[in-house]
C-alpha positions in Angstrom: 147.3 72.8 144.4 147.5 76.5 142.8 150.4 76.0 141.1 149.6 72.9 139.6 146.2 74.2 138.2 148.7 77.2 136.7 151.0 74.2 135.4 148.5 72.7 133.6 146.7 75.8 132.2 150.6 76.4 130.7 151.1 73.0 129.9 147.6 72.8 127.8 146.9 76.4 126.2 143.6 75.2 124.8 142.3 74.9 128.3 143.1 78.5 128.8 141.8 79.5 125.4 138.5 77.7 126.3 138.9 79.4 129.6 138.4 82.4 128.7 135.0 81.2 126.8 136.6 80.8 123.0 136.0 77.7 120.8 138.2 76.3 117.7 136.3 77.2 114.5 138.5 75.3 112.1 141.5 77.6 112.3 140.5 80.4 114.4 139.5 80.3 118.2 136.2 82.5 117.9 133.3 83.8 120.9 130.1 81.7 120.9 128.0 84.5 119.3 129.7 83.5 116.3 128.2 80.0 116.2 124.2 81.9 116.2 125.4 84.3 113.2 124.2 82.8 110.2 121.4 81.7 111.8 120.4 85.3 113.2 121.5 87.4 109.7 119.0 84.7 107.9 116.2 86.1 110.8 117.3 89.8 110.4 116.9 89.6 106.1 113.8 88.2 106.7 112.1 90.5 108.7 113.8 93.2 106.5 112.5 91.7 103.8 108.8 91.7 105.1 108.8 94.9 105.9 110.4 96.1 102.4 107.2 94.0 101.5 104.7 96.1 103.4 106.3 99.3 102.7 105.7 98.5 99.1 102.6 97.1 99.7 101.7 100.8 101.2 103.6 102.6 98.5 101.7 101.1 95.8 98.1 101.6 97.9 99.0 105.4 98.1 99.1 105.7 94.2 96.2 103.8 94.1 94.5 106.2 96.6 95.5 109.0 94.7 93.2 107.8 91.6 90.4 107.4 94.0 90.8 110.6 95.1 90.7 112.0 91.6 87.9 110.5 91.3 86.0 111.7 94.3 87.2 115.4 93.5 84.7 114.8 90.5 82.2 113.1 92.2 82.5 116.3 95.0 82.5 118.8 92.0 79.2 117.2 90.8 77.8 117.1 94.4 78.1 120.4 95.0 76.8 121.4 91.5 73.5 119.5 92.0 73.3 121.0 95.2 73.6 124.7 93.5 70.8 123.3 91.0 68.3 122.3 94.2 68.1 125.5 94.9 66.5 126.6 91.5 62.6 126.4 91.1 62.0 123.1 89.4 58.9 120.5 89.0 59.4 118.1 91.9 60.2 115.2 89.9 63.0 117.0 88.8 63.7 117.7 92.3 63.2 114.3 93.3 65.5 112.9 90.6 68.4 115.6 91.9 67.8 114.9 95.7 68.8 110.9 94.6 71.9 112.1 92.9 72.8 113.8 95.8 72.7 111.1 97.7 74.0 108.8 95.4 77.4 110.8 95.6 77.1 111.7 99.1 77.3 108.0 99.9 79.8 107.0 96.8 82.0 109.8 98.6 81.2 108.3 102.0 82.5 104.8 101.2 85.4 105.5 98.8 86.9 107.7 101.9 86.0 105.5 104.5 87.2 102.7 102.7 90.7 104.6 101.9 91.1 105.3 105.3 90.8 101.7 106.7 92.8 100.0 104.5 95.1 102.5 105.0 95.0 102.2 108.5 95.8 98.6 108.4 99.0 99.3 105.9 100.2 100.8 109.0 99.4 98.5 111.4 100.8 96.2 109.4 104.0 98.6 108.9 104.4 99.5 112.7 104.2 95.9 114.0 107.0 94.4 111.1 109.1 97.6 112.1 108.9 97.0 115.7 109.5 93.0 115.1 112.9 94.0 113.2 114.1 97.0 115.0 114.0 94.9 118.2 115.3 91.8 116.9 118.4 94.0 115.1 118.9 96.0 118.0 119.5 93.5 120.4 121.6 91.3 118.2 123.7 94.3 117.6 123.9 94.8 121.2 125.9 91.3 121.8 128.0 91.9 118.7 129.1 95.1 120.0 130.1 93.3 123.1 132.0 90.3 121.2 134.1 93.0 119.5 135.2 94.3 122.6 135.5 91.2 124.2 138.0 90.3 121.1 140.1 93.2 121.3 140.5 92.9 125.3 141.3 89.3 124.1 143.9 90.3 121.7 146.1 92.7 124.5 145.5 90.0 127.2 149.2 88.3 126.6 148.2 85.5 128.3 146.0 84.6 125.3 148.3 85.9 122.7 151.3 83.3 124.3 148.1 80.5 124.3 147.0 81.1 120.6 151.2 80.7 119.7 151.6 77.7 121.7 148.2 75.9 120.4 149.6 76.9 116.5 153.0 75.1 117.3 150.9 71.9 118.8 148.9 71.8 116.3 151.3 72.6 113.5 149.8 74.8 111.5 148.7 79.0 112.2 146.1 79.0 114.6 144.2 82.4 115.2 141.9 84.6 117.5 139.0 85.7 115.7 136.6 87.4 114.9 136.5 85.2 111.9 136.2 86.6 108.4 132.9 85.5 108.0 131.7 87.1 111.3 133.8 90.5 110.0 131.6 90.6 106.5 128.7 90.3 108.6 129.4 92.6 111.4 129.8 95.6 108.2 126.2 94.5 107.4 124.9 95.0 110.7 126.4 98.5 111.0 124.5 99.1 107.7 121.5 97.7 108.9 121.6 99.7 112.3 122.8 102.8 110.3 119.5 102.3 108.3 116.8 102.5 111.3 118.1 105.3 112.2 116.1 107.0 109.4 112.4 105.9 108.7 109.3 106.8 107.2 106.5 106.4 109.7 103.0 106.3 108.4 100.4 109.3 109.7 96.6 108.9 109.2 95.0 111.5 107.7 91.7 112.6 109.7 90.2 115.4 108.0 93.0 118.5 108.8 94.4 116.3 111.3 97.9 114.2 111.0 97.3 110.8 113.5 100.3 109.0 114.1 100.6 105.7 116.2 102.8 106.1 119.7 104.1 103.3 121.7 104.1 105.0 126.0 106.2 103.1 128.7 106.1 100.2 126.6 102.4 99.7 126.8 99.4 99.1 124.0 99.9 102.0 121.3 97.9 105.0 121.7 97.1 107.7 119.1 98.0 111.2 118.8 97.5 114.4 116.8 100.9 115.3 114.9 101.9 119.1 116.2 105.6 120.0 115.4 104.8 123.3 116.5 103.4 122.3 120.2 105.8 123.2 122.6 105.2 119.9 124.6 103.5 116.5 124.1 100.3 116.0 126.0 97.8 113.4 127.2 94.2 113.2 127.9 93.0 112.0 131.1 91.2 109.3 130.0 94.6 108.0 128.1 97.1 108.6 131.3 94.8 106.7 133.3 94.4 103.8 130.6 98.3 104.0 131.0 98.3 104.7 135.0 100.2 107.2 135.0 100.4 109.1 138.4 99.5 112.6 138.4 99.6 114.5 141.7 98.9 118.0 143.3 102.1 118.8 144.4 103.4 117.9 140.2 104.5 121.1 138.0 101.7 122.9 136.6 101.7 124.2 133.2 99.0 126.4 131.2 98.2 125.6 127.6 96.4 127.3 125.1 94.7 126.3 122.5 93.7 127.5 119.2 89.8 128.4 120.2 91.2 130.5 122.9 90.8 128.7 126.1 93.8 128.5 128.4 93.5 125.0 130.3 96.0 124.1 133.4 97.4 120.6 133.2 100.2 118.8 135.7 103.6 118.4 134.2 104.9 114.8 134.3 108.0 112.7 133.2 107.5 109.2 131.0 109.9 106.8 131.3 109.8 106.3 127.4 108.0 106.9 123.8 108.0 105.1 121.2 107.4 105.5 117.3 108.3 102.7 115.0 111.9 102.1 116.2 112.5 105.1 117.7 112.8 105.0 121.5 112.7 108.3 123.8 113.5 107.9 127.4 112.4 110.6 130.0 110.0 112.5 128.2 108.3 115.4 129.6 104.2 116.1 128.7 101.3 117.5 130.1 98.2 115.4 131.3 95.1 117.6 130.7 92.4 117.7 134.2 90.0 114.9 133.8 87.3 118.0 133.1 88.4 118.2 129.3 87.6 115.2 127.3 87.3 117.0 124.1 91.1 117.5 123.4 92.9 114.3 122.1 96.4 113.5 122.7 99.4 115.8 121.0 103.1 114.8 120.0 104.7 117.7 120.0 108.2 118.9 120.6 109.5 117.4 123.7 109.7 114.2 121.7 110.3 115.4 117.7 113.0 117.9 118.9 114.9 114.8 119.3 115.0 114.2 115.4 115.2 115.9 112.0 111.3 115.6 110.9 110.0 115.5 107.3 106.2 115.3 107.0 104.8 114.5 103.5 101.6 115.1 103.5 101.2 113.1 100.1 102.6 110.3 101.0 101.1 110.5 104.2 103.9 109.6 106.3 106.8 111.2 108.1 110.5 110.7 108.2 112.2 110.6 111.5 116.2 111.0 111.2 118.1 110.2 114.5 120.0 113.7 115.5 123.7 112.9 116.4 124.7 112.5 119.4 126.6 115.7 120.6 130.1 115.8 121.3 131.9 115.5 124.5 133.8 118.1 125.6 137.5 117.5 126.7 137.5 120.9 129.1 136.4 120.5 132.7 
């Protein structure tokens, strides 16, 4: 029964071409991810192209923002002008009339800030989620792509195929051959491109008074905020955040001491996450503190053990930070 199965196989090399999971694409026998590639480069350009969108969107908000702000440096000037001229001995409808203006400004200033900060806020949300929605769409197309190329060049030295691909040209009498097609080739460049391009990103910060507030994604879970602090040894979490999170933290665990800038030296438990995540960066096995349940008035930090990963560029300006994927180092021939 064996070597009849073998006979046919020989007899038809389409079988065996089919076999091994190809399929005749006009002229060229080609792997099924090819049939989904138009179809999926159509999805990738259009989440790319929302998210250009929102980027813009944001872009065009932040000059925007930076008239307002003009603005309420003059209303702040004036504030604190009036409030000079309160102090001065005056009849009290005078004083009266200054006190309003005061106010006035005080809540002008209030709302044009608060305002700023909100829509700002949902420029990012708005950001993070399309980035997210892309970077994971791209990522694991470009995952199977990477594993049709392979699959074609194992393919190509398997001479089984090679005698299969001659044999079903002479059938058919004209050249038959193994792809990738030339279409899937142009479009494989672009993917590269594409993947070459998340490795570098602006991520949006939120400005909260001298604080940078950026937007971290932990084990895969709802995102949580954190203070900015490039020059924080390690990342930390609250209490209240690790258990939101449930993350275990136990006696026996590592304990480090931390101090912060009003002088107190606090004692938190070292602990591994299984990953972070900003935009479309991912970190796996990242090391932070989780502060004792007995200080609530520290928020989260990002600090080194998860930027040291990547060339960071804050712009305070812009409000935003660029994140640049660090190569991978090199392996080493010598044992």
């Amino acid at each position: 029964m064996l070597c009849c199965l073998v006979a046919k196989a020989e007899d038809d090399p389409n079988a065996l071409l089919k076999s091994k999971g190809l399929e005749l694409d006009g002229s060229t026998w080609v792997l099924p991810i090819e049939a989904d590639l138009n179809r999926e480069m159509a999805r990738l350009r259009q989440l790319s192209g929302a998210l250009n969108r929102a980027q813009n969107e944001a872009q065009k908000f932040e000059q925007m923002l930076g008239k307002v702000n003009a603005q309420i440096a003059v209303w702040t000037k004036q504030h604190q002008q009036l409030l000079k001229e309160a102090k001065k001995p005056m009849p009290q409808s005078k004083l009266n009339r200054v006190t309003d203006e005061i106010r006035k400004l005080e809540a002008q200033i209030n709302a044009a800030q608060a305002q700023g900060n909100e829509r700002r806020g949902e420029l990012n949300a708005a950001i993070t989620q399309v980035m997210d929605g892309y970077a994971t769409e791209l990522m694991a197309f470009y995952a199977k792509g990477e594993a049709s190329m392979k699959q074609y060049d194992e393919l190509a030295k398997d001479q089984a195929v090679q005698a299969a691909i001659k044999a079903s040209s002479e059938a058919d009498g004209r050249p038959i051959t193994l792809g990738p097609s030339d279409n899937f080739d142009r479009q494989w460049k672009t993917i590269e491109q594409m993947r070459d391009e998340i490795r570098a990103a602006d991520i949006p910060l939120e400005k909260d008074g001298k604080a940078l507030w950026v937007t971290v994604k932990i084990n895969g879970q709802a995102a949580q905020r954190m203070v900015l602090n490039p020059q924080s040894n390690l990342t930390s979490l609250s209490s209240d955040v690790a258990q939101q999170l449930g993350v275990t933290v136990t006696p026996e665990m590592k304990t480090l001491e931390c101090k912060f800038s009003d002088g107190r030296v606090v004692k938190g438990k070292l602990v591994t996450l299984d990953s972070m995540q900003i935009g479309n960066f991912v970190c796996k096995q990242v090391d932070v503190i989780v502060m004792p349940e007995d200080v609530a008035d520290v928020p989260s930090i990002l600090g080194k053990s998860f930027l040291d990963r990547y060339v960071v560029n804050i712009d305070q300006g812009k409000g935003s930070m660029r994140l640049t994927e660090k190569p991978a180092p090199e392996k080493s021939d010598k044992k």
